[in-house]
C-alpha positions as CSV (number, residue, x, y, z in Angstrom):
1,X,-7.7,-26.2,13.5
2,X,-11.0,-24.2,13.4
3,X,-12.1,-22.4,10.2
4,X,-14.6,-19.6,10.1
5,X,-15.6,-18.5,7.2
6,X,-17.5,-14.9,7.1
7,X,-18.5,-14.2,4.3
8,X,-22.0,-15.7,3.8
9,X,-23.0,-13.1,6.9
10,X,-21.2,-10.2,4.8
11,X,-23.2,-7.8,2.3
12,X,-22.6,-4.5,1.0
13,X,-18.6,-5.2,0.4
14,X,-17.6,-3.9,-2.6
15,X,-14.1,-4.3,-2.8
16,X,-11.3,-6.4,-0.9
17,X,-7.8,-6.7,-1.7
18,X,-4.4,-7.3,0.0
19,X,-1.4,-5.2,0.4
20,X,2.0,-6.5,0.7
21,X,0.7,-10.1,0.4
22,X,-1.0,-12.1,-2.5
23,X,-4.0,-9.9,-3.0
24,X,-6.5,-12.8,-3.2
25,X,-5.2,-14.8,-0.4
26,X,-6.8,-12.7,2.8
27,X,-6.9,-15.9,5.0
28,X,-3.5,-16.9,3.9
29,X,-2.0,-13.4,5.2
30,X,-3.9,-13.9,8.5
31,X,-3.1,-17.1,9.5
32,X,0.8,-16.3,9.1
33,X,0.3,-13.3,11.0
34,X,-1.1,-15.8,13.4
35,X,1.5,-18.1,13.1
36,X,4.2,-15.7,13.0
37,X,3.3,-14.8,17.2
38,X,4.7,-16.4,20.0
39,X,2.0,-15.7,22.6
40,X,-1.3,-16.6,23.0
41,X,-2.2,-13.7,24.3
42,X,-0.7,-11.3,20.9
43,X,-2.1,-8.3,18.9
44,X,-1.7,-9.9,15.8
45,X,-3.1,-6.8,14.2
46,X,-4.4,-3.6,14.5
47,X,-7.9,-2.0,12.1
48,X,-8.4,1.5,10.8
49,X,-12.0,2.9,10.3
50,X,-12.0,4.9,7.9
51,X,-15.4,7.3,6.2
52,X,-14.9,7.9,2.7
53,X,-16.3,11.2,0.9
54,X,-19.9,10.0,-0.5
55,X,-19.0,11.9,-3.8
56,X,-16.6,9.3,-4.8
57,X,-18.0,6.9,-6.7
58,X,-17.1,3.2,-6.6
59,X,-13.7,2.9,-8.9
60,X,-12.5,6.0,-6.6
61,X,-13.2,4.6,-3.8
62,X,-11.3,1.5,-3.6
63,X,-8.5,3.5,-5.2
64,X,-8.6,6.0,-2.4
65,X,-8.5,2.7,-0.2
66,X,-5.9,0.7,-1.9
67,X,-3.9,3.7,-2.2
68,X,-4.0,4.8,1.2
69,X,-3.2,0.8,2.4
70,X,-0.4,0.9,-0.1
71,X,1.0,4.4,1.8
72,X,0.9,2.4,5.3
73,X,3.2,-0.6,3.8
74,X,5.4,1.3,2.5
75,X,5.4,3.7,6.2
76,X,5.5,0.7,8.4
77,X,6.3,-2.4,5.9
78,X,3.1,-3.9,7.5
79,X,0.8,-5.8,5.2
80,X,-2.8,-5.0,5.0
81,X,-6.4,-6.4,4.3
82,X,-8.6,-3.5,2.6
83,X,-12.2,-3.6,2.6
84,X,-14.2,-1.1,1.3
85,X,-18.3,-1.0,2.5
86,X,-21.2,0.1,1.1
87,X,-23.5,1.8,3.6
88,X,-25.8,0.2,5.3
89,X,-29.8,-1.0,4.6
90,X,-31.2,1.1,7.6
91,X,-28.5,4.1,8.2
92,X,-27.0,7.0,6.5
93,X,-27.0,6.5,2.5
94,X,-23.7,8.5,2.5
95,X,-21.8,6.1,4.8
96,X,-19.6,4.8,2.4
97,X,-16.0,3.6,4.7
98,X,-13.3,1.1,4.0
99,X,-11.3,-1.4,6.9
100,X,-7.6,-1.7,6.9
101,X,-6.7,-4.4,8.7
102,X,-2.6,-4.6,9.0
103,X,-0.5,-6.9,10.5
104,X,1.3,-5.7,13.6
105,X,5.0,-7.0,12.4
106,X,7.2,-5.9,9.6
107,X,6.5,-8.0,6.4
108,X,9.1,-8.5,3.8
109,X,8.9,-8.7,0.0
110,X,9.4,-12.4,1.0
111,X,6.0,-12.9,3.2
112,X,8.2,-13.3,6.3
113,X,7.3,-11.6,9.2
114,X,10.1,-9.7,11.5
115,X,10.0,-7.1,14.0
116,X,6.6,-5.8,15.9
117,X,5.8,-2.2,14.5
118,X,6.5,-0.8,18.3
119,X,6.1,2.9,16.8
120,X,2.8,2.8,16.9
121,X,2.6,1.2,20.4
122,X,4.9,3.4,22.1
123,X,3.7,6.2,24.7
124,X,6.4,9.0,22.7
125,X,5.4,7.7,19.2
126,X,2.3,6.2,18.7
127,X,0.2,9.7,18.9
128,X,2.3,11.7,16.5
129,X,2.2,8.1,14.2
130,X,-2.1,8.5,14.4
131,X,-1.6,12.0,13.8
132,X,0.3,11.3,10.5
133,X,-2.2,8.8,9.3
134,X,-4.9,11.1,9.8
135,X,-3.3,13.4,7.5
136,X,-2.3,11.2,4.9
137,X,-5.9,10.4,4.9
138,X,-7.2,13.8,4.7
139,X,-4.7,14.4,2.1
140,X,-5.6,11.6,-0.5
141,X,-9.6,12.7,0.2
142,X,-9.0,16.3,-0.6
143,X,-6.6,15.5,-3.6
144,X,-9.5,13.5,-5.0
145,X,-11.7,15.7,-4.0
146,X,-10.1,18.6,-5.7
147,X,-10.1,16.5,-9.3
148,X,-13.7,16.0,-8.8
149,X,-14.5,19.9,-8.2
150,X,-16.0,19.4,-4.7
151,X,-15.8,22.5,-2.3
152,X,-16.2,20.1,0.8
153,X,-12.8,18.9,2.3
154,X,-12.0,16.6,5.0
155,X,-10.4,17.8,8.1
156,X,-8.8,15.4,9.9
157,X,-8.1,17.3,13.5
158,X,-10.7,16.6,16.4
159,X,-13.9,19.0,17.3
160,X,-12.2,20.6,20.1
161,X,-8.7,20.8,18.1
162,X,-10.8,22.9,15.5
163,X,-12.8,24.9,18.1
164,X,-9.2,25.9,19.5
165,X,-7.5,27.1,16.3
166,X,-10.2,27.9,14.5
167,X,-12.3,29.9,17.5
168,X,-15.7,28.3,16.9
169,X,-17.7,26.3,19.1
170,X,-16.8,22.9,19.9
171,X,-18.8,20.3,19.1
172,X,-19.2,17.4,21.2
173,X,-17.8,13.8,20.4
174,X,-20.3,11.1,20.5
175,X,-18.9,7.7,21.1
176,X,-19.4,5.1,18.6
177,X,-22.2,2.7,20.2
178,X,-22.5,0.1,17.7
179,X,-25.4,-1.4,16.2
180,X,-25.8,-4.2,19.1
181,X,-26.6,-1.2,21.3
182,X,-28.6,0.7,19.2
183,X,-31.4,-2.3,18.4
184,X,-34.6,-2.0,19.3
């Protein structure tokens, strides 16, 4: 019976839509995903990060966005919240990234929700799934890319997967701190 309501703390949004659910009803498609779980205690759903190329301007990026949420309903039939950001006051001008939010159950044409995506939860599955997202991903940048005449591409395998096929150094992984840890 609690409502929060967000978006007076947000800024630097510049584009929201849904996926596989009235596109201008984002609570709506969260509270049935809320509804639609048993337990107390359930992943209602899961969030992809995800940088976008800085040479994209602002019509490309929420296409690259909207099409890549589009690609993950019709993968999993999961519906999604997209949320493309602006980068931020005090950090890298060229951080332009998008949230996908989607729902961790199968949704119909209907709204209903059914069966939990387990594909992406299982030990077997689950890594090969990330692996195919992260393609699909590097795919749609490039392809824009490409129109655009940029050399730069997107790679979407890890430093030490590169380093090993590609017989270069490998650099290290920093772990994402968050901006809570990084005040001064």
């Amino acid at each position: 019976g609690t409502i929060h309501d967000y978006r007076a703390k947000k800024s630097g949004v510049e584009f929201v839509a849904n996926i596989g659910w009235p596109e201008d009803d984002v609570a709506g498609l969260w509270n049935a995903a809320e509804a639609a779980e048993k337990r107390k205690n359930s992943t209602v759903a899961r969030e992809s990060t995800l940088a976008i190329p800085a040479e994209l301007n602002e019509q490309e990026r929420a296409k690259l966005a909207r099409g890549y949420a589009l690609w993950l309903r019709d993968q999993y039939k999961v519906a999604a919240t997209v949320a493309v950001h602006k980068p931020g006051r005090d950090g890298n001008k060229n951080n332009y990234h998008a949230h996908i939010q989607y729902s961790t159950r199968e949704v119909d044409e209907e709204g209903n929700f059914g069966a939990k995506t387990r594909i992406l939860d299982e030990r077997k599955t689950g890594a090969v799934e990330i692996e195919k997202m992260r393609q699909q991903w590097a795919k749609r940048c490039n392809a824009m890319l490409e129109k655009k005449g940029v050399k730069n591409r997107v790679d979407p395998r890890s430093h030490k997967r590169r380093a090993e096929e590609d017989g270069g150094p490998e650099l290290p992984s920093i772990p994402h701190l968050g901006k809570d840890a990084m005040a001064v």
